[in-house]
LOSEMI-957234 format. One record per residue: residue in one letter; x negated, y negated, z of N, C-alpha, C in turn. Coordinates in steps of 0.2 Angstrom, whole numbers, plus 2048, in hexadecimal, padded with zeros to 3 digits. Each point is the difference from the previous one (the first is absolute). Example, Ala and Ser with C-alpha at 12.3 -4.5 7.8 and 13.67 -1.06 7.14 Angstrom:
! residues 2
A7BE81C8278047FA8007FC7FA800/S8027FB7FC7FC7FA8018047FB803/
This chain:
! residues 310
XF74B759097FE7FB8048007F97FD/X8027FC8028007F97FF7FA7FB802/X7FE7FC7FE7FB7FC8008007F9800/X7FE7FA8038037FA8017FE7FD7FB/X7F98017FD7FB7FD7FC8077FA7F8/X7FE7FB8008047FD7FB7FC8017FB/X7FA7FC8017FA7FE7FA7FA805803/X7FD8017F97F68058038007FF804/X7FD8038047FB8018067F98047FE/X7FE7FA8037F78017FC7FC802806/X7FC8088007FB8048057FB8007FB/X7F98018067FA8017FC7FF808805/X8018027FC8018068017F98067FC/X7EF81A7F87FA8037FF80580A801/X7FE7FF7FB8068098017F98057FE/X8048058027FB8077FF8058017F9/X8018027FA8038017FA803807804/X8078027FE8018077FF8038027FA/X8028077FF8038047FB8077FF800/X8028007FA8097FF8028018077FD/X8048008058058078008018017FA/X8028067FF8038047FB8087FE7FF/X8047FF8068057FE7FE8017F77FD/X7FC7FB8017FE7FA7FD8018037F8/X7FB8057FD7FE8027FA8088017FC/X8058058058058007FD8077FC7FE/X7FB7FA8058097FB8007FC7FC7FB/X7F97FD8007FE7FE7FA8018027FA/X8028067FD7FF8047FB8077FF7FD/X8068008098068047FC8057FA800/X7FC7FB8038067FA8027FF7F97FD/X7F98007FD7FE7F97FE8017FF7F9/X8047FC7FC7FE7FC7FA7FC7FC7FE/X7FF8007FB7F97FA7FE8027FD7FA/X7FE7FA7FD8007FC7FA7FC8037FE/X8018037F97FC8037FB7FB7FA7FA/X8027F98047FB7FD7FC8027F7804/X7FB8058058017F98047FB7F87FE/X8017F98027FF7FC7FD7F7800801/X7FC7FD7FC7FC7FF7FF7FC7FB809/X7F98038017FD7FE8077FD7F7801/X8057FC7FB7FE7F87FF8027FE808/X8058058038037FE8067FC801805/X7F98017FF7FC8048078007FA804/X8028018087FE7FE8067FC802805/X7F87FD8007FD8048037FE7FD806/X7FE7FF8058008008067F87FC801/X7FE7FC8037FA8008027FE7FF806/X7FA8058048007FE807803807800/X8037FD8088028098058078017FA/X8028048028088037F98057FD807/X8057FF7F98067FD8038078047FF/X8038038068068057FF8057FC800/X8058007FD8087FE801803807800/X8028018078048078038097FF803/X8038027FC807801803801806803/X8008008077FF8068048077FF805/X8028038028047FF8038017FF809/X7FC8078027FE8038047FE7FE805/X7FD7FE8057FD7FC8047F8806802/X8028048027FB8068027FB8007F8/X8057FF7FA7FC8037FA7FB7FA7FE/X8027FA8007FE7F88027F9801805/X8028028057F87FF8067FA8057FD/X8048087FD7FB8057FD7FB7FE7FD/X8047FC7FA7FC7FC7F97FB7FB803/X8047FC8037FB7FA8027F9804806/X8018058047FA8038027FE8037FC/X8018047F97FC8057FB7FE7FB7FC/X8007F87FF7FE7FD7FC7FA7FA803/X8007FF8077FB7FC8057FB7FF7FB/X7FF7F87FF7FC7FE7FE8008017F9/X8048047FC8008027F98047FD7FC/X8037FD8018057FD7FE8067FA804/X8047FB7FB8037FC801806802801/X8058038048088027FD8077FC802/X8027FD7FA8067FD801805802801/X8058038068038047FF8067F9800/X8078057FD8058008008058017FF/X8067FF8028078058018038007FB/X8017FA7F88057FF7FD7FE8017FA/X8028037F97FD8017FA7FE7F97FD/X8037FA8007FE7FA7FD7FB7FE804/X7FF8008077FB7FD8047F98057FA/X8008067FF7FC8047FC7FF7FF7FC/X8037FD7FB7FE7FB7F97FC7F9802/X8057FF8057FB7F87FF7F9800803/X8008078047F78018027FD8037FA/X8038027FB7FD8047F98017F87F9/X8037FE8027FD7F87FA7FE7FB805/X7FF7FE8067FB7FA8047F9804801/X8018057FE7F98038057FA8057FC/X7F97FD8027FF8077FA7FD806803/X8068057FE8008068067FD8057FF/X7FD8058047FA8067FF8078067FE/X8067FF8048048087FF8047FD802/X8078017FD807801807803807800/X8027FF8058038068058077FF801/X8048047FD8097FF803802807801/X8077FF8058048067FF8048007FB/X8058038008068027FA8077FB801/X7FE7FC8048077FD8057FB7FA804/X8067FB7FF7FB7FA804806802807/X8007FA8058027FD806809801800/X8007FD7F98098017FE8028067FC/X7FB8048028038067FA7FD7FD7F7/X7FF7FA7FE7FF8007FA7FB8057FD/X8028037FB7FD8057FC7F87FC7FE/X7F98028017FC7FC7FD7FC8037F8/X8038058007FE8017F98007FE7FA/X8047FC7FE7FF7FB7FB7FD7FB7FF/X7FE7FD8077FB7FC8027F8804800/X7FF8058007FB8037FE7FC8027FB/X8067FF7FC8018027F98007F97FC/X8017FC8037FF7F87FF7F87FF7FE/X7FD8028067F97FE8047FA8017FD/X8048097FE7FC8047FB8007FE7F9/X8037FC7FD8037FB7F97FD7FC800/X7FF7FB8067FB7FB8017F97FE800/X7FF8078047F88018048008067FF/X7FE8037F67FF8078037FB803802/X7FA7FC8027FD8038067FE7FF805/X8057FF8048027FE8098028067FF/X7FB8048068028068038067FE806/X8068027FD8068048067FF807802/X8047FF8087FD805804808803802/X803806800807800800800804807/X8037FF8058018038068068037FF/X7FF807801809803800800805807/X8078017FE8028088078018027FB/X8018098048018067FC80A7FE803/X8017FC8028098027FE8038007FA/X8058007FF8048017FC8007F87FB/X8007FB8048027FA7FC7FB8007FC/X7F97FE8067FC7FE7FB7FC8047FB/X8018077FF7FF8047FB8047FE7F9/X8087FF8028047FF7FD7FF7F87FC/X7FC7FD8038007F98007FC7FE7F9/X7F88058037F97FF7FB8028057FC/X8068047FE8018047F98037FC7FB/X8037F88038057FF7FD7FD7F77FF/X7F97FF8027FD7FA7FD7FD8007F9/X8017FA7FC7FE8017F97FA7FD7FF/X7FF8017FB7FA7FD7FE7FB800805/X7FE8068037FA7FF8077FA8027FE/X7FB7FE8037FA8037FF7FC7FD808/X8028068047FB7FE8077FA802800/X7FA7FD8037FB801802800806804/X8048008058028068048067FF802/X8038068018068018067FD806805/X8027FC8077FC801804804805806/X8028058048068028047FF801804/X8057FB8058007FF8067FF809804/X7FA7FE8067FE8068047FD8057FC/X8008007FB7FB8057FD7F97FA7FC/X8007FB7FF7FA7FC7FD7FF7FB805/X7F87FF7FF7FD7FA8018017FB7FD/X8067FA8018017FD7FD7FA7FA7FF/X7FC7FE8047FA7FC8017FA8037F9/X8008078017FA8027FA8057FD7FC/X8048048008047FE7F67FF7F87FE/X8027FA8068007FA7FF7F77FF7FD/X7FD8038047F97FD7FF7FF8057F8/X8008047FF7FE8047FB8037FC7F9/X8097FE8028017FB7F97FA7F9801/X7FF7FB8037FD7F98017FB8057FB/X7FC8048007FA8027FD8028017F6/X8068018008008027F98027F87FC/X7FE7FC8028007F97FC7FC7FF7FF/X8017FF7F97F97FE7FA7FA7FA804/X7FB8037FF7FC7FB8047FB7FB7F9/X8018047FB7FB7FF7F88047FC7FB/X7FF7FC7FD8037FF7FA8018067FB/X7FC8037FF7FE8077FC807803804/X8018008048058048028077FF801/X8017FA8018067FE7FD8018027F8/X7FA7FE7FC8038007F87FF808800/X7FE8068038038067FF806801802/X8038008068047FE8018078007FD/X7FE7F87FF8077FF7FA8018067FB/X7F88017FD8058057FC802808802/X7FD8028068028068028077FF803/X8037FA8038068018028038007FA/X7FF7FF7F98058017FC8028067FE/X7F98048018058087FD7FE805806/X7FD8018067FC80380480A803802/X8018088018038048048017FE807/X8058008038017FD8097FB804804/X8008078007FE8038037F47FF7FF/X8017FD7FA7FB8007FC7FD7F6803/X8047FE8007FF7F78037F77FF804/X8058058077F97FF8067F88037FE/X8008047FA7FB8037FE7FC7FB7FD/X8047FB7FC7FC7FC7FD7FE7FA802/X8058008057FF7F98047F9801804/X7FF8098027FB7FF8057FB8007F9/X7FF8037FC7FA8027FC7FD7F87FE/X8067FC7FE7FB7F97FB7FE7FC808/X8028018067FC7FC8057F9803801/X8008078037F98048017FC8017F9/X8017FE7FB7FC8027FA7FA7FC7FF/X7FF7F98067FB7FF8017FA803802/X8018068037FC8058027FF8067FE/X7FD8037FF8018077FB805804807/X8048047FB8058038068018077FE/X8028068037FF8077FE80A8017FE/X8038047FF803801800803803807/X7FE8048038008028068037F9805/X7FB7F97FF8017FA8058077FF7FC/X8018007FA8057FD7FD807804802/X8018078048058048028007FC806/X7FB7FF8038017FF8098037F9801/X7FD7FD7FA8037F78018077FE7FF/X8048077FC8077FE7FD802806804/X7FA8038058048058048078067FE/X7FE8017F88038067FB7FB805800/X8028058027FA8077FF7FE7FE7F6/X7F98048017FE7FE7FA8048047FA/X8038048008028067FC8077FE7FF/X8047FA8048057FF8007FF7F97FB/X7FC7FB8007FE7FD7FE7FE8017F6/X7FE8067FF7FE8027FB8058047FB/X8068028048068007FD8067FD7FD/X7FF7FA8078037F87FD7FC8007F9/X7F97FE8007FE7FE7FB8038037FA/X7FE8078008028047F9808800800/X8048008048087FD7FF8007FB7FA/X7FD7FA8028007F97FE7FE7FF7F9/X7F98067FD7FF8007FC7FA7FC7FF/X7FE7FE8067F67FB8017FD806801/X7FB7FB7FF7F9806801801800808/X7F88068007FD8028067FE7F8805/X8018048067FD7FA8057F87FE7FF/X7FC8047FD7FA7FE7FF7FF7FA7FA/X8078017FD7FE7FC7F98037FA803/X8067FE8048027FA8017FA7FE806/X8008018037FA7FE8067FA7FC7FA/X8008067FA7F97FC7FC8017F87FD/X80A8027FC7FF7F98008037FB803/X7FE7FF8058027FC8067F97FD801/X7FB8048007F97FE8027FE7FA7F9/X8038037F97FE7FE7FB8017F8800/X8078008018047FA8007FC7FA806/X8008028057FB7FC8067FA7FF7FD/X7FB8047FC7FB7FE7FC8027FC7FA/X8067FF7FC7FF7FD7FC8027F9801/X8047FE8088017FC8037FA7FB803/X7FE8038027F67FD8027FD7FF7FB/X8028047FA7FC7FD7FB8017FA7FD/X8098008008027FA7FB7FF7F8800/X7FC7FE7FC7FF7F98017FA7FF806/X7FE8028037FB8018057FA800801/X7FE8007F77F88027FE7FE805804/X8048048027FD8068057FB8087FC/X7FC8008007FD8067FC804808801/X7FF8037FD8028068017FF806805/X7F97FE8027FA8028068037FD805/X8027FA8018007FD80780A801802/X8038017FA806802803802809803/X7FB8047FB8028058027FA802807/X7FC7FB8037FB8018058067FC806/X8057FB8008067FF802803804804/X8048047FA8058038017FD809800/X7F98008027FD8078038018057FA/X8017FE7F97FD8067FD7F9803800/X8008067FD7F88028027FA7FA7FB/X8057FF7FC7F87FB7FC8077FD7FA/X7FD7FB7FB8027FE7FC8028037FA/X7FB8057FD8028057FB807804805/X7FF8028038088048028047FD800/X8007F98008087FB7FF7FF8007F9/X7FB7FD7FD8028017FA8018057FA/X7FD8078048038067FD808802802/X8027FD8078088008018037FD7FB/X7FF7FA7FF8037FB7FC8048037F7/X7F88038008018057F9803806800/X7FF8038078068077FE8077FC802/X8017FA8048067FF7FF8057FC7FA/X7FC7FD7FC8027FB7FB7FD8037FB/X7FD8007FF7FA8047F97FC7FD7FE/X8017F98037FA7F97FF7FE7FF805/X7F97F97FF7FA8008038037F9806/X7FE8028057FF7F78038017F97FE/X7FD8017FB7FF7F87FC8057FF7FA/X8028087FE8077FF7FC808800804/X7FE8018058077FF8077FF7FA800/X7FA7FA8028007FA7FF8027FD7FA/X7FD7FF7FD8017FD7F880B801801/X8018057FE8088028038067FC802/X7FA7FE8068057FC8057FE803808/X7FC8058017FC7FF807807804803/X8027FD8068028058058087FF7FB/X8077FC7FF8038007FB8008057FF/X7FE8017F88008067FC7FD806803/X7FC8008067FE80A8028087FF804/X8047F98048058018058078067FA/X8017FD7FA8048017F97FD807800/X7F88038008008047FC803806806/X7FE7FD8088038078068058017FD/X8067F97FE8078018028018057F9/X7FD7FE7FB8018067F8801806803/X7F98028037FE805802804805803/X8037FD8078058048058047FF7FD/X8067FD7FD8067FE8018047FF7F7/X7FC7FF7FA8008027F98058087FF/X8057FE7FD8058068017FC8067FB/X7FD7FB7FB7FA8057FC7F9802802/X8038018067F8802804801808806/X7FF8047FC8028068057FA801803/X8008008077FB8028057FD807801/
């Protein structure tokens, strides 16, 4: 189907979230590439106010869905051509974009994905596919990718997926500088995990909330890990709380009491006896140190130190 649109077309356009299929799990699994050491997150664009989509949809019907599953919840600029798609991703500062595998003229838009992911690595991309033969054939043969999601036409929600990515953009400073350096060595399949743990570790989080957030059975989650060679989810989860603690601390005259009364530990002694089974040192020698810095150096020793067997 063909579409008239030259330039964006700008809809203001609240979803119930669903599960993605099992077959989503397998094309994601079996067809997607990643950069193994994507650029550092100095390129964050984040949105303020309602979120702003830039969506290359093609579809007319798939176009009216989005804009009634997203009422009120968003901006979306749809459009037909992959450059129209760039220029709404450098004039604009965008909550997600959304493309097919093929603009209006057949252009392949993969590269340009893989551009955007280069630029902004963390602007959530949303990748709408079919189960036919091309665009199977298409997402096996993009380089350098790392989607957000790839979402399949009639079997997903594509509206959850869009809303679901808008959500994984770093809202923290504390979270971008995890961030940077977990895209440096974090596993693809291992990304989304981290992405959600350093957003929610504001909050004390169970392991259980951490399977349901990244929507990976728990046990399947825990084999990645031991793959990978990281610890258990209980220890990453710890230092993610750690790092957000030492972030409120740093430079902020903040006491130790009133941060970890913050960020809901049960009392002060408990952070500061995390801090010790994490580090081996106190508080006040994490400061003197360099404060949140050196505990950020000490996670990354810790996980990713090829002299470091988990």
């Amino acid at each position: 189907m063909q579409l008239s649109n030259e330039g964006p077309s700008t809809n203001t356009v609240s979803i119930t979230p669903v599960e993605n299929t099992a077959v989503l799990a397998a094309v994601v699994n079996g067809a997607t590439a990643v950069n193994a050491n994507p650029s550092p997150v100095a390129g964050l664009r984040r949105a303020t106010g309602p979120a702003y989509v830039a969506a290359l949809l093609l579809r007319k019907p798939e176009r009216a869905h989005l804009e009634r599953s997203l009422k009120s919840r968003a901006t979306i600029a749809f459009c037909d051509r992959v450059d129209s798609l760039v220029q709404l991703a450098e004039a604009g500062t965008l909550s997600a974009v959304v493309t097919e595998l093929r603009d209006i003229d057949s252009e392949p838009t993969g590269q340009t994905i893989a551009q955007l992911r280069e630029r902004f690595p963390t602007l959530p991309i949303v990748i709408f596919v079919s189960l036919e033969a091309s665009d199977v054939h298409e997402l096996a043969h993009v380089p350098e990718l790392r989607a957000t999601a790839v979402v399949i036409r009639a079997y997903d929600d594509l509206a959850a997926e869009v809303l679901a990515a808008i959500r994984t953009v770093p809202e923290h400073p504390a979270e971008v500088k995890i961030l940077e350096t977990v895209h440096r060595h974090a596993p693809r399949g291992l990304v989304n995990l981290f992405d959600f743990l350093a957003h929610a570790a504001v909050h004390p989080i169970t392991v259980e909330q951490a399977s349901k957030g990244v929507r990976v059975p728990r046990r399947t989650l825990g084999d990645q890990l031991k793959r990978a060679n990281l610890p258990p989810m209980e220890r990453l989860i710890g230092w993610m709380r750690l790092l957000h603690a030492a972030w409120k601390m740093d430079g902020h005259g903040r006491t130790v009491d009133s941060v970890a009364n913050e960020l809901q530990f049960k009392s002060g002694s408990a952070l500061r006896h995390m801090v010790k089974r994490y580090t081996g040192r106190t508080p006040s020698e994490i400061w003197s140190l360099g404060g949140f810095s050196y505990l950020l150096g000490q996670f990354e020793h810790s996980l990713w130190d090829p002299g470091n067997a988990q």
